[in-house]
VORODO-481065 format. One line per field, with one value per residue (C-alpha): z negated, y negated, x; residue number from 1. Coordinates in pm, whole numbers, plus 32768, in hexadecimal, padded with zeros to 4 digits. Each point is the difference from the previous one (the first is absolute). Layout:
BEGIN
w <- (Z | ...)
v <- (Y | ...)
u <- (X | ...)
donu <- (NUM | ...)
//
This chain:
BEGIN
w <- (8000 | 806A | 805D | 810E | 807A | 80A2 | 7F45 | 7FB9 | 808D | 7EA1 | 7EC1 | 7FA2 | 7FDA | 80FC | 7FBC | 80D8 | 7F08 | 7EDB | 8066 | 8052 | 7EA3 | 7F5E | 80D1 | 7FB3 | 7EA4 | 7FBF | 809B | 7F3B | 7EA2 | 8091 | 8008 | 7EF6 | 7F1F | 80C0 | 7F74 | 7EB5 | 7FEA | 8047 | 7F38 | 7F0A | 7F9C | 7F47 | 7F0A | 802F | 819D | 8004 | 7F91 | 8174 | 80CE | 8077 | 8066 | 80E1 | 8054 | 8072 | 80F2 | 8119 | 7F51 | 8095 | 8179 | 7FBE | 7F6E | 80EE | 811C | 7F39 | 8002 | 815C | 808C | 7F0E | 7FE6 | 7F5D | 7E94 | 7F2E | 808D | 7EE9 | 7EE8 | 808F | 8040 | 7E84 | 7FB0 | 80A6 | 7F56 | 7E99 | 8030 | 806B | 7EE7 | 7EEA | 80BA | 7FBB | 7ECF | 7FDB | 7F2A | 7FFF | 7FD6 | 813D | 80E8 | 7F3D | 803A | 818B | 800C | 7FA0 | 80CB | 8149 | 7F96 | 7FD1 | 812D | 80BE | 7F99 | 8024 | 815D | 8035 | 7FEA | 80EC | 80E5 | 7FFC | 80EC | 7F2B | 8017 | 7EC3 | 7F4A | 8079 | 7F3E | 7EB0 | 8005 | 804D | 7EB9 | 7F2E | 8058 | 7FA8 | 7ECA | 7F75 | 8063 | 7F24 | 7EDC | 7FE9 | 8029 | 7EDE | 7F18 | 7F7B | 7F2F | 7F71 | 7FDD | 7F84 | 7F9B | 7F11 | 80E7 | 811C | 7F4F | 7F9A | 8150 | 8092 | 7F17 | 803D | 816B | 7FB4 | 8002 | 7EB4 | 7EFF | 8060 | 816B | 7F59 | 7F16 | 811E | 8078 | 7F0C | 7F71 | 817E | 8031 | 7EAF | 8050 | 80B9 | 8111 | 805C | 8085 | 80EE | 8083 | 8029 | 80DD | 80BD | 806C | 8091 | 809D | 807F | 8099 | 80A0 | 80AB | 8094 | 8047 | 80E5 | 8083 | 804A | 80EE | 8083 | 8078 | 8088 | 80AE | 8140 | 7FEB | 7F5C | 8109 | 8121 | 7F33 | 7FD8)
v <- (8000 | 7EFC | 7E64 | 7FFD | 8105 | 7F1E | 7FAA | 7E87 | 7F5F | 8002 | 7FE5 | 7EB5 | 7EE8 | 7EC2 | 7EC9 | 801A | 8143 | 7F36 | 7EE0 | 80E1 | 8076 | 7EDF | 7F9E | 811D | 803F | 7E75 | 80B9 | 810D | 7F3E | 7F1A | 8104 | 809D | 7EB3 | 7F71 | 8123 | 7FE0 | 7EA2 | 8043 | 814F | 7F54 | 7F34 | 8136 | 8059 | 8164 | 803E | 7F35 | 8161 | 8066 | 7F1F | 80C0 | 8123 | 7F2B | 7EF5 | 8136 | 8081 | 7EE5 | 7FC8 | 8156 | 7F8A | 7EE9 | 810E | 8107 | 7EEA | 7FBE | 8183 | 8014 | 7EDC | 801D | 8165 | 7F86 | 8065 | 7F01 | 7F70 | 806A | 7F62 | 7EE4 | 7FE9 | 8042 | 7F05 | 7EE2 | 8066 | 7FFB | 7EC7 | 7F53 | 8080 | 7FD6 | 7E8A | 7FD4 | 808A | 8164 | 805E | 80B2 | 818B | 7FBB | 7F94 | 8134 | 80A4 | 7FA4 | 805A | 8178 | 8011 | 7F7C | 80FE | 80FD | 7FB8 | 7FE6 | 8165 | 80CF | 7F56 | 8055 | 8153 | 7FEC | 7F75 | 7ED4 | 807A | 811C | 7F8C | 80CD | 7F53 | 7EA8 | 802B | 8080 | 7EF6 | 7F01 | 8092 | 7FE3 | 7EB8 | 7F8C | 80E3 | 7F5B | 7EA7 | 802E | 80AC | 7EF1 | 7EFB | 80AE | 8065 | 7E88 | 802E | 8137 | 7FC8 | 7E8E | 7FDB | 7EC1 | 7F28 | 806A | 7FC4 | 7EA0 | 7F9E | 804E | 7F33 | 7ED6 | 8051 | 7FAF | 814C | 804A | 80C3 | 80DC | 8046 | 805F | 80C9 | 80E1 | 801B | 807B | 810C | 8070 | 8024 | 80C4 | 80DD | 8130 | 7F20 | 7FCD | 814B | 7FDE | 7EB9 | 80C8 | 80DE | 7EF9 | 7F70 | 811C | 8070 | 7EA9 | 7FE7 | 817D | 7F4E | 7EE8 | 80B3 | 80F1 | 7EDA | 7F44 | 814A | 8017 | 7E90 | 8002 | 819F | 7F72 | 7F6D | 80FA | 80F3 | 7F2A | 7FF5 | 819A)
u <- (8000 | 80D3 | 7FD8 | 80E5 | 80D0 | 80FB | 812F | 804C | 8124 | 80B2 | 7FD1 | 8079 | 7EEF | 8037 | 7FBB | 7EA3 | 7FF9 | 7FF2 | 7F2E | 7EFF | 7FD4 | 8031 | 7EDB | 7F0B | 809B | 7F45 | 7EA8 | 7FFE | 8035 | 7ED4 | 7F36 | 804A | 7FFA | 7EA9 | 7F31 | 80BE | 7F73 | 7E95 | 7FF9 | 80B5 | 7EB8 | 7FA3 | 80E6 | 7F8F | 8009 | 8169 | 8062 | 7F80 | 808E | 8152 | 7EF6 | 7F32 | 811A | 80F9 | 7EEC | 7FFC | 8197 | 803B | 7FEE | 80E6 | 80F0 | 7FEF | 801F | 8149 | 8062 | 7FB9 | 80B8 | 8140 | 80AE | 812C | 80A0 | 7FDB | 7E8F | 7F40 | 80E0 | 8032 | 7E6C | 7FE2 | 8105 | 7F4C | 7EE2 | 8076 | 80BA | 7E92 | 7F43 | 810E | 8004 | 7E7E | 8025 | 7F5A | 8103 | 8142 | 7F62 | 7F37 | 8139 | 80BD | 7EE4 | 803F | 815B | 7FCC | 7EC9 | 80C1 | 8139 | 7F1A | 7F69 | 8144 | 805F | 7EE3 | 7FE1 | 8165 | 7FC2 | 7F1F | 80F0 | 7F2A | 7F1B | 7F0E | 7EB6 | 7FE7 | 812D | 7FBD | 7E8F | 808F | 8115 | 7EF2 | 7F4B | 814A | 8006 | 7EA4 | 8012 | 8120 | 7FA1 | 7EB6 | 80B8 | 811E | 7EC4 | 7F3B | 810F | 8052 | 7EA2 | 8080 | 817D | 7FC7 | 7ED1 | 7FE4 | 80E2 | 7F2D | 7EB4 | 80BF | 8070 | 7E94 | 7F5A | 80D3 | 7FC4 | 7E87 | 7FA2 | 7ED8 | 8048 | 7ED9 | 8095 | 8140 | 7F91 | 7F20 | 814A | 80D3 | 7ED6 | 7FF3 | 8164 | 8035 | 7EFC | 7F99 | 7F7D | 818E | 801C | 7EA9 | 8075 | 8153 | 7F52 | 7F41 | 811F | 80C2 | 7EDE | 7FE9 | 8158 | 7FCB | 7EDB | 80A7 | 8133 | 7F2E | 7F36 | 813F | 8072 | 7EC6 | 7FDB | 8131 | 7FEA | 7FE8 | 814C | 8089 | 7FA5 | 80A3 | 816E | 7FD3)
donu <- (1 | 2 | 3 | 4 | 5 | 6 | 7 | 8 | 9 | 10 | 11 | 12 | 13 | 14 | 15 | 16 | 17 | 18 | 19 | 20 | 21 | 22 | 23 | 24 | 25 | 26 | 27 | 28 | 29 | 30 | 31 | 32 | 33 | 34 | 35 | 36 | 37 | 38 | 39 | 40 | 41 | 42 | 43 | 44 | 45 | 46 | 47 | 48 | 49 | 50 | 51 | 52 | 53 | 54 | 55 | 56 | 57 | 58 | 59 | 60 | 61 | 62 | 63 | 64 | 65 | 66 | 67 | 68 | 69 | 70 | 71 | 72 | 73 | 74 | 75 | 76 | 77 | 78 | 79 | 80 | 81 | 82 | 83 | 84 | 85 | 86 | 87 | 88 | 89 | 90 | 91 | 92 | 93 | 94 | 95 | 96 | 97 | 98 | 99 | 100 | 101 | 102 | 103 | 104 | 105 | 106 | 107 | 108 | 109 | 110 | 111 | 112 | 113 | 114 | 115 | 116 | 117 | 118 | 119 | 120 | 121 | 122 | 123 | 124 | 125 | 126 | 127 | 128 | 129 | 130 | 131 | 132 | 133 | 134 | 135 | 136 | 137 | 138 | 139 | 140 | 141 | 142 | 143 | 144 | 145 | 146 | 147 | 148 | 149 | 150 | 151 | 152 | 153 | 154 | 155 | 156 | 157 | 158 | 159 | 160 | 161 | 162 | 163 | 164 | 165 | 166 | 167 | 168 | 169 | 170 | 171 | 172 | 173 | 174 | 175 | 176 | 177 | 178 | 179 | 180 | 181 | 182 | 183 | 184 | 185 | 186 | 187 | 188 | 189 | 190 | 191 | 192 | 193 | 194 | 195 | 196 | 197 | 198 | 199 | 200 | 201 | 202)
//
């Protein structure tokens, strides 16, 4: 089950390599972030929003997988990403959070030669996963200075609260699930969008 069968020209990213991800590496943290801000109104769906944001995310990111079969791709996607969020200030476990997902990523894809369907899929899932855990752990690993820095924020002590008794319950492990069943779905939406092309480059 293979993307392409053809072999790129090398493995070393270009500069037209590189601008291209910078590119949709921007895209897919807007997507991800918009429906972060408008399930965010609800302190309880916010705890959704990588599931439903990673779905139309996951055609931006197999675009990226399909155009850019060079070592290195993924990290550097994840690197962008982590440097824009810890710049807006989602914390520092979300763009550590990133990093592992994108290296995580990187690898299993890797294995896959970067050009498993199969592979390309799971690492899209590590990806998401660990984007949402590093998001969600600052309420568990931190949880007073989070609840502080919320609450200067604006945020009411009622919304952070439903947060915190969400996140430190069984509820974690459902929206857990959500999300990697999420990312499964846009990852196999993103191949399927794009089949047609990937059929011509096979």
């Amino acid at each position: 089950m293979n993307i392409q069968n053809s072999k790129p020209d090398n493995n070393t990213m270009k500069v037209k390599d590189i601008i291209f991800t910078a590119i949709f590496s921007v895209l897919l943290f807007i997507c991800i972030f918009a429906f972060a801000i408008i399930m965010g109104m609800n302190p309880i769906s916010m705890f959704f929003a990588h599931a439903v944001g990673s779905i139309p995310a996951g055609i931006i990111y197999m675009y990226m997988r399909q155009k850019t079969l060079k070592k290195g791709s993924i990290v550097l996607m994840a690197v962008l990403v982590a440097i824009i969020s810890f710049a807006l200030g989602i914390g520092w476990t979300a763009a550590l959070g990133i990093l592992i997902g994108g290296i995580s990523a990187e690898l299993i894809t890797a294995a896959g030669g970067y050009k498993s369907k199969v592979k390309n899929v799971i690492g899209y899932v590590a990806f998401i996963t660990c984007f949402w855990t590093g998001q969600m752990s600052i309420m568990i690993l931190s949880t007073k200075s989070y609840e502080a820095s919320v609450l200067k924020q604006g945020m009411t002590q009622e919304y952070v609260s439903s947060m915190i008794e969400f996140i430190n319950g069984p509820m974690f492990f459902v929206a857990l699930a959500v999300t990697i069943i999420g990312a499964i779905i846009g990852g196999m939406l993103g191949i399927k969008v794009f089949k047609k092309h990937f059929e011509k480059l096979q």
